[in-house]
N, C-alpha and C positions, 0 to 999 in steps of 0.2 A: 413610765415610758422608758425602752430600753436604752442605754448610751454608748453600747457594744457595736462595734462597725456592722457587726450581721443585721441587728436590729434596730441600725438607724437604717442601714440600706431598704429591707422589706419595708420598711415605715416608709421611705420614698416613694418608692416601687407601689406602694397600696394608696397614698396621696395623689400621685399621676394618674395613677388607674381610674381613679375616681373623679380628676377632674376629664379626663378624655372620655367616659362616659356623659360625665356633664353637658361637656361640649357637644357631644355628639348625637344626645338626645334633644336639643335644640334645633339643631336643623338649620333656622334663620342668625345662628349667633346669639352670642349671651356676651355682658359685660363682664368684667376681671371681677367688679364688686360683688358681682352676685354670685359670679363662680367662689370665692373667697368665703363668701357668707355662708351660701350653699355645703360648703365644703368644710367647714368649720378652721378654717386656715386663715391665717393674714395676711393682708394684701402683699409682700416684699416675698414672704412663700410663695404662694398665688403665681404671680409674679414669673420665679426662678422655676416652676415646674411648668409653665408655658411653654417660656422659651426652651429648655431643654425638648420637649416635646415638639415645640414648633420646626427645632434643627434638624430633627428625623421626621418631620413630614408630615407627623400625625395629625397636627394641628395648624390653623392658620390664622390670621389675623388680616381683618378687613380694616384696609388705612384711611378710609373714606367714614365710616361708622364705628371705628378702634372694639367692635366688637370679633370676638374669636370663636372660630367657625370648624366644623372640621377638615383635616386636609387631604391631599392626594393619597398618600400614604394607606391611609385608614379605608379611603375607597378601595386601593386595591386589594387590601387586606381582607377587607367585607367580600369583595369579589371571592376571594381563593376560599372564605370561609362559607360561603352560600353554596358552592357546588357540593359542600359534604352534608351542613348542617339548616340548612332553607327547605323546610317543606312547604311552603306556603301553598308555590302552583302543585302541589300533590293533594291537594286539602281544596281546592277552591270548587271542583265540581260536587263533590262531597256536601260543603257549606251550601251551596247552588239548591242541590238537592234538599238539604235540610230545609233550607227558607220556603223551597218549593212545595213539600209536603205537608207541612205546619201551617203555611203561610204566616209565620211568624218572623221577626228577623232572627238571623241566626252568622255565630264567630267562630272564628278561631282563633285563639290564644299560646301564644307561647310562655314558658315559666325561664323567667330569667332572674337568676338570685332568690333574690324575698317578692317580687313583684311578676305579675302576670302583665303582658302586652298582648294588643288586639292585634292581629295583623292582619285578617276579612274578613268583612263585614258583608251580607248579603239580605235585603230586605228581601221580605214577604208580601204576597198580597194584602195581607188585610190593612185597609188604610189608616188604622190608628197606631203609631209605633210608640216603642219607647228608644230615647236617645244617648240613653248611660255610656252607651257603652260605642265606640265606633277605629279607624284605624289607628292605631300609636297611642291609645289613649292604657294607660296604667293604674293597676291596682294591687295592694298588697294582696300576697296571699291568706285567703279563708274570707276577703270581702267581697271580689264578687263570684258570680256561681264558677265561674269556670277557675278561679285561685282557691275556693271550698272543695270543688272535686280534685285537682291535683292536690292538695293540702290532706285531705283524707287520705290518699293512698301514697304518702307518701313512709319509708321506716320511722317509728315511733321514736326513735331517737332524736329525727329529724325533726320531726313536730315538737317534739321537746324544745332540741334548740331552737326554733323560729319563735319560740312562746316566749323563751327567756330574751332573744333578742327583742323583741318589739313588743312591751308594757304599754306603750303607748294606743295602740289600737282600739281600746274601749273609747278612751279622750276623743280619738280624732274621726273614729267611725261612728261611735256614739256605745252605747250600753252592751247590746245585744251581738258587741264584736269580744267581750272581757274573755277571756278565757274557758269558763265553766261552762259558759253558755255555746259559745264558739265548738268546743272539743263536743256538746252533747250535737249541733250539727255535722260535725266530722262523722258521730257513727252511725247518723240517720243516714248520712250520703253513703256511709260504707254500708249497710245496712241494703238499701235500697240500689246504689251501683252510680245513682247522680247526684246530684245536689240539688237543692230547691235554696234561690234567694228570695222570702218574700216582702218585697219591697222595702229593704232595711240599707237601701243606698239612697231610693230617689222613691216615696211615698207609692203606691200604686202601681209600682215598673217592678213586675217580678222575671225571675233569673231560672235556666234549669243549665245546669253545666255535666259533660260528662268528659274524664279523661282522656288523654290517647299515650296511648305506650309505648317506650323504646322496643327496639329485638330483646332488651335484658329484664323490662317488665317495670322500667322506671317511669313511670306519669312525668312527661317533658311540656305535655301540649293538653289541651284540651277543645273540644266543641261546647256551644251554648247557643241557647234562644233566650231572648227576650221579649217580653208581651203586656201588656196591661192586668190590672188586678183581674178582671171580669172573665178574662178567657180563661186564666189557670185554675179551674176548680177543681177540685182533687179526684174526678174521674177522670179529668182531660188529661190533668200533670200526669198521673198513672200511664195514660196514652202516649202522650209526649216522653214520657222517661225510655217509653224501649224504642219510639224511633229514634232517642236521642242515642241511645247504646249502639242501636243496631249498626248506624253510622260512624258512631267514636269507633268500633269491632272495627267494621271496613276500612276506617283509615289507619288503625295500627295496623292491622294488616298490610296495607299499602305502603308505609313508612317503611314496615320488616323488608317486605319483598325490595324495595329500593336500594336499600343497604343503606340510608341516607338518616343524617339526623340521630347520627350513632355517638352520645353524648356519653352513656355506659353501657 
């Protein structure tokens, strides 16, 4: 641990960050203990990086449930930062479309850090779904299909470092997430242009994810369907792969032409 004022200050700077993420991916409030826990800090830490955050607005504290929420501050922040980097309504007729053709459900995902968020979700006709996956629900990247397809195309350096940050993965995904195994699905995905998950989240509930691309050709986002084991049989997945392209094609397209969600 550094003891140098620069690198106690970033070590602040990078504990804040991380509890206003915290905070903010709760929604309804979380308690200091679990932020604390969470966060690998001690409660009197914990604590001191609230309040600082709380005095610039970021964060707030509910005096009726002493859980801490996030604050004004951070809305309007989200506001100024969605008009450049929110594609969401740029994607939603696209998804619409996807669910509509497959009649499968079908997402889209944005890559944030190490982890992939859903942010729509559009069911399909066919009345048997699978429910892995739906809005604000997270996963690391290369677990589910649509963190496999951004994960494959991302610089090999990058895959590098995400392998050595998070060992953990085979433990808590199970086997078939370990590395050796993981990288021989990166190059099928790269290989083929999507990804296939087959049922290595939730038994029976298979995945197909395809990329979408900034203007500089970076995988920021991705589209996916989800289905039951029965419907993906490997002439259908082949079917389903290029309407899944053709659609991820159109929406980078769409994203370029916007100017919007210009991360690199």
């Amino acid at each position: 641990m550094s003891t140098s004022p620069s690198g106690g200050g970033t070590q602040s700077v990078s504990r804040a960050a991380l509890l206003l993420k915290l905070v903010a991916r709760t929604g309804d409030g979380i308690r200091v203990s679990e932020l604390a826990e969470r966060a690998e800090l001690t409660r009197p830490t914990t604590h001191r990086l609230l309040a600082a955050l709380r005095r610039e607005g970021l964060v707030d504290r509910d005096e009726q449930t002493g859980l801490w929420v996030p604050g004004p501050e951070l809305y309007l922040m989200g506001t100024a930062a969605a008009a450049r980097y929110d594609v969401a309504d740029l994607a939603r007729d696209i998804v619409r479309s996807l669910a509509g053709v497959t009649e499968e459900s079908a997402f889209f995902s944005v890559r944030q850090g190490d982890e992939t968020v859903c942010l729509v979700r559009e069911d399909g006709s066919f009345p048997i779904r699978s429910f892995v996956l739906s809005e604000g629900v997270r996963f690391p990247l290369g677990v589910a299909s649509a963190g496999l397809a951004i994960l494959a195309f991302l610089p090999s350096a990058e895959v590098d470092a995400y392998f050595a940050r998070h060992p953990e993965l085979p433990e808590k995904w199970g086997r078939p997430h370990g590395e050796k195994r993981l990288r021989a699905r990166l190059a099928e995905t790269q290989e083929h242009g999507y990804s296939l998950n087959p049922g290595l989240i939730v038994e029976g509930s298979y995945g197909l994810g395809a990329a979408v691309f900034t203007r500089a050709g970076h995988p920021q986002w991705a589209l996916s369907l989800t289905g039951v084991q029965f419907r993906f049989t490997p002439e259908r997945v082949e079917k389903l792969g290029r309407i899944l392209l053709s659609h991820a094609h159109q929406l980078t397209a769409r994203i370029a032409a916007s100017g919007r969600g210009t991360w690199r």
